[in-house]
C-alpha positions as CSV (number, residue, x, y, z in Angstrom):
1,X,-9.3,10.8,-11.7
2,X,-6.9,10.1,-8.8
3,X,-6.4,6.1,-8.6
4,X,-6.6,5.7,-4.8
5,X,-5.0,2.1,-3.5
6,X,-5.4,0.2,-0.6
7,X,-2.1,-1.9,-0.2
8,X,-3.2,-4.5,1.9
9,X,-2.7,-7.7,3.8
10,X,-2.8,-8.5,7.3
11,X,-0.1,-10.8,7.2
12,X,3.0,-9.2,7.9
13,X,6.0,-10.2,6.1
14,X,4.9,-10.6,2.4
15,X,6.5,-7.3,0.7
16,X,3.3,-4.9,0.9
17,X,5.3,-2.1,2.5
18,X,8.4,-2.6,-0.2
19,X,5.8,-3.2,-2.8
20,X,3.8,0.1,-1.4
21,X,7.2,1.9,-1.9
22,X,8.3,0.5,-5.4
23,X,5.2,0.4,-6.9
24,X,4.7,4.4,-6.2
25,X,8.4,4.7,-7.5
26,X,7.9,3.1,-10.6
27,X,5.1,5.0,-11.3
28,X,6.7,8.3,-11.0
29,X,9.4,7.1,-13.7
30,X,6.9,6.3,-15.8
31,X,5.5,10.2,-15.5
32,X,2.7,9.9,-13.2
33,X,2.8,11.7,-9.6
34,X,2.3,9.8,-6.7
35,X,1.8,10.3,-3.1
36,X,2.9,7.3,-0.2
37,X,0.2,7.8,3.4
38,X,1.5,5.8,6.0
39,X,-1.1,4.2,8.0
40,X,1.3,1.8,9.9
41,X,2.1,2.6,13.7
42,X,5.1,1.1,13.0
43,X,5.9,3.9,10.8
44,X,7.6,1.0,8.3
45,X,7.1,3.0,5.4
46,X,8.2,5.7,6.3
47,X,11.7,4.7,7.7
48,X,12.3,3.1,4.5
49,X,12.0,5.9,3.0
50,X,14.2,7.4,4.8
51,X,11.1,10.2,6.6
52,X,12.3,10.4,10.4
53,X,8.7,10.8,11.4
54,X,9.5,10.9,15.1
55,X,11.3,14.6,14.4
56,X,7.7,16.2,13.0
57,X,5.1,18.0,14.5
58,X,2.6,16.8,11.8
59,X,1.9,13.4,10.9
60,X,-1.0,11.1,9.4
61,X,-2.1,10.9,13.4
62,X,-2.6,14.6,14.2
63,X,-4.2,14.5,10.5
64,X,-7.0,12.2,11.4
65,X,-7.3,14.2,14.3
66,X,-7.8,17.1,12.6
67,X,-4.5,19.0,14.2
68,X,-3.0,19.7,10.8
69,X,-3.9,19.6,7.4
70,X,-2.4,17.0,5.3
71,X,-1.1,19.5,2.6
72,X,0.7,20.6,5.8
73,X,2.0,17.0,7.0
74,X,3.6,15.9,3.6
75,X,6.9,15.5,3.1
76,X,8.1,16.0,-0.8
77,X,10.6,13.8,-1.7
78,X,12.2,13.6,-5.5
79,X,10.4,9.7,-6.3
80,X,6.9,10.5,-4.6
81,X,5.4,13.0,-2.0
82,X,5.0,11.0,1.7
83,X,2.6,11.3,4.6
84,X,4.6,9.8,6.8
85,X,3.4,8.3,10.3
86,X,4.7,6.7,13.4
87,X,4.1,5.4,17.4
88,X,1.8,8.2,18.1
89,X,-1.0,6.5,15.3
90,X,-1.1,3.4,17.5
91,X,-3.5,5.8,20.2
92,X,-5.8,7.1,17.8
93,X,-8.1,4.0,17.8
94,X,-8.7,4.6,21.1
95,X,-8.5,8.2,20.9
96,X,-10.8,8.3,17.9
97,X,-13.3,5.5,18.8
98,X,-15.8,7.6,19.7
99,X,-15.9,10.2,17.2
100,X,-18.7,10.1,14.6
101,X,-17.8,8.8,11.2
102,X,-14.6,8.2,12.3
103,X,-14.2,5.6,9.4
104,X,-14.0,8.8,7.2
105,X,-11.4,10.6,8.5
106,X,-8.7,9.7,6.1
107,X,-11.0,9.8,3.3
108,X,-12.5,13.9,4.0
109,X,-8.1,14.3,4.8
110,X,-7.2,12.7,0.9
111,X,-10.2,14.7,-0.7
112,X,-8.7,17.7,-0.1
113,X,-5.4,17.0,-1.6
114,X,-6.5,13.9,-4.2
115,X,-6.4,16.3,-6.9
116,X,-2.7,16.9,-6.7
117,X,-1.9,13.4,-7.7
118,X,-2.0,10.9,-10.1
119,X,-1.6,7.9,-7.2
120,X,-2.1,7.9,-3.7
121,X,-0.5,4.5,-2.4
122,X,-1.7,4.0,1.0
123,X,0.1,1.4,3.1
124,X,-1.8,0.1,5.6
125,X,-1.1,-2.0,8.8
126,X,-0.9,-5.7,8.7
127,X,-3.9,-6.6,10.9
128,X,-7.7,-5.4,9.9
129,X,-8.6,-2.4,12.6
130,X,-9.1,1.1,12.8
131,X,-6.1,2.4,10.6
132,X,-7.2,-0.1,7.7
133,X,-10.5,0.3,7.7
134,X,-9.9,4.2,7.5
135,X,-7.2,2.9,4.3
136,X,-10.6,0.8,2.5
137,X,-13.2,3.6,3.5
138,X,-10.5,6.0,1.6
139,X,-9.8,3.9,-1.3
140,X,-11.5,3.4,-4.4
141,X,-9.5,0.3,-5.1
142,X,-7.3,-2.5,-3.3
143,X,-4.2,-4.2,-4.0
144,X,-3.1,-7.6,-2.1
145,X,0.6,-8.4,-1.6
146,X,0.6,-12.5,-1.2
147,X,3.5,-14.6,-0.8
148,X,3.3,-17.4,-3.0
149,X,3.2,-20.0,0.1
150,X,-0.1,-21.8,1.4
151,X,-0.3,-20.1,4.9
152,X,-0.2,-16.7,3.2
153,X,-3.8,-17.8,1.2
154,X,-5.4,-18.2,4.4
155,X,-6.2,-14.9,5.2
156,X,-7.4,-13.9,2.0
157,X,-10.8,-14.8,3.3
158,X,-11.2,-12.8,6.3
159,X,-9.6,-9.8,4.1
160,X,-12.5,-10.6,1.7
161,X,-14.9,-10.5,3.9
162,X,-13.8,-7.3,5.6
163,X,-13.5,-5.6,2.4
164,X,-17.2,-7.0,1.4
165,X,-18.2,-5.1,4.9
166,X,-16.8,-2.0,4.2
167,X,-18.2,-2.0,0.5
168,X,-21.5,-2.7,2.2
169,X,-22.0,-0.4,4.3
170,X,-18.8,2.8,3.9
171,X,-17.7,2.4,0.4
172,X,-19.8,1.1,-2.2
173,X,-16.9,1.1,-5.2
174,X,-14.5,-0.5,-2.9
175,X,-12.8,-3.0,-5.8
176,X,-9.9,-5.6,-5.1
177,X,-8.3,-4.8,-8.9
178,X,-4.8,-6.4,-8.0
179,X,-3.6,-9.3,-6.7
180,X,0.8,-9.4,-6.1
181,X,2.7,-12.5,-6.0
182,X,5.5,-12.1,-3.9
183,X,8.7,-13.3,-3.4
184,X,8.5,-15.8,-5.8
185,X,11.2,-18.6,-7.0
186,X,10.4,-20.3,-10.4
187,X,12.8,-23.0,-9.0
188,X,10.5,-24.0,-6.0
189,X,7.5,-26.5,-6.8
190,X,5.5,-25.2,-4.3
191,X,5.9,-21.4,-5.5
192,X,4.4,-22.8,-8.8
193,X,1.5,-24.4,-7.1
194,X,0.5,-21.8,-5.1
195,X,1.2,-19.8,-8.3
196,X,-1.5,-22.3,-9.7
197,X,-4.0,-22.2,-7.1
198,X,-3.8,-17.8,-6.7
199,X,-4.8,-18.4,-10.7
200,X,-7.3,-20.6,-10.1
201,X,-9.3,-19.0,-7.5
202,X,-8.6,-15.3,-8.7
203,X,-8.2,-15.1,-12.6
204,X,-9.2,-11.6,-13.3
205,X,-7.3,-10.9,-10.2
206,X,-3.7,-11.3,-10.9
207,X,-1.4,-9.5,-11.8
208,X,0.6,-11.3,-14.7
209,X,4.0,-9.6,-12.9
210,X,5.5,-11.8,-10.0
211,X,7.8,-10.1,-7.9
212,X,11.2,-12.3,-7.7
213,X,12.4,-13.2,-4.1
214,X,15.5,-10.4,-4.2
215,X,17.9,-9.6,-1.3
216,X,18.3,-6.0,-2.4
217,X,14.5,-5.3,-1.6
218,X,15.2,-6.4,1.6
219,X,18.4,-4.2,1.8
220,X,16.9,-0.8,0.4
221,X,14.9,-0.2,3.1
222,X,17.8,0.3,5.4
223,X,19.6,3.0,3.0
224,X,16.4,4.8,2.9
225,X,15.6,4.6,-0.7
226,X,13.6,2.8,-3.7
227,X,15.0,-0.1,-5.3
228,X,15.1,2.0,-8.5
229,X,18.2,4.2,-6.6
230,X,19.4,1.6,-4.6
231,X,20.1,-1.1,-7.6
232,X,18.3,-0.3,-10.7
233,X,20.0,-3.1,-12.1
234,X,18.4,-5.9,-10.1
235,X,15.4,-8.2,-10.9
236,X,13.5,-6.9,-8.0
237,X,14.0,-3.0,-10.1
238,X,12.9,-5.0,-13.5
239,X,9.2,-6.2,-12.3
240,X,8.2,-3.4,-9.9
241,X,8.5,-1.9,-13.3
242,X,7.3,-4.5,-15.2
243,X,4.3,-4.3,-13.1
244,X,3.6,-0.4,-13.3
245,X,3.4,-1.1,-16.6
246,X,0.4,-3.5,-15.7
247,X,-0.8,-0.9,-13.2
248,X,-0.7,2.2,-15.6
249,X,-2.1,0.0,-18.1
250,X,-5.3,-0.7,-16.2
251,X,-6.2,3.6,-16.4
252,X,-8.3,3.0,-19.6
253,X,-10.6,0.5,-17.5
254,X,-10.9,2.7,-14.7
């Protein structure tokens, strides 16, 4: 059965794009076939991937619009397969908002392609409208980038209670089944305490993983490629692997 995963926080700035991209990379090393949906306006992901969404005729936005299939708006790249987006997604809320069920317009999109995959990572924006809420009504499970800083635990709230919506009333087996510390330094005290507290509050939550603060995740982006072909050999490489092996090892609970 297709694992499909929310990525989301709508905090910007706390690696859920880079860990969108290296997660879905990692998994694909480790044999599995994995497909990355934009659902940013920002078209993040995709640039750092190196997709120049801008040049297509078909992206994620004329998908929900029901322009193009999204067999037909996927572009196959050797680490994972993309559906890339850009500016033109920012209209469809407004476009879109008065379309039945139009909280299901990603998910009817990904049923007819889910089978082709192992993984579909799908990247969503970092605030909690129309674009998420298609990512959650889509997903069957959710992961949560967090920086391991106090601010970055005060949204986990409103994110809960969004996702408890959605679950409520659009999809029933919506699960949070991942918790990502980010851009953690073991020599900070307050890393470790907020380390502490994530542990506390989520246990079964957490991945065991933390994702080192590393300049070269920061720098991949801008070559257009993974962290696995930019610098394999770099501690940012070593636990988005480390933590597909958590992820892959969570299929025989699924």
């Amino acid at each position: 059965m297709t694992r499909i995963i929310a990525v989301v926080n709508q905090k910007g700035g706390v690696g859920k794009t880079t860990s969108a991209i290296n997660i879905g990379a990692g998994l694909r090393r480790k044999g599995r076939r994995v497909l990355l949906a934009d659902l940013d306006p920002q078209g993040s992901l995709s640039v750092s991937v190196g997709v120049e969404a801008h040049l297509a005729e078909c992206t994620v936005y004329e998908v929900l619009k029901g322009k193009c299939a999204a067999r037909n708006a996927i572009v196959k790249m050797p680490d994972y397969d993309v559906l890339p987006a850009d500016i033109r997604l920012s209209g469809a809320e407004f476009e879109l908002g008065s379309v039945p069920g139009r909280e299901l317009l990603l998910k009817e999109a990904l049923g007819l392609i889910s089978g082709n995959y192992d993984y579909i990572l799908i990247d969503c924006p970092p605030s909690l409208g129309f674009t998420t809420l298609n990512g959650l009504t889509a997903a069957n499970e959710v992961f949560i980038p967090l920086q391991a800083e106090f601010l970055a635990m005060y949204g986990m709230t409103q994110l809960i209670d969004v996702m408890n919506s959605v679950r409520k009333r659009l999809n029933p087996t919506l699960e949070i089944t991942g918790i990502i510390v980010t851009l953690y330094d073991q020599r900070k005290t307050l890393n470790k305490d907020v380390w502490s507290k994530i542990l506390l509050h989520f246990p079964d939550k957490v991945f065991a993983t933390r994702i080192r603060a590393n300049v070269a995740l920061a720098e991949a982006p801008s070559h257009g490629e993974n962290i696995y072909r930019y610098k394999a050999d770099t501690n940012g490489a070593q636990d988005y692997l480390s933590l597909c092996a958590e992820i892959i090892a969570q299929e025989g609970t699924r």
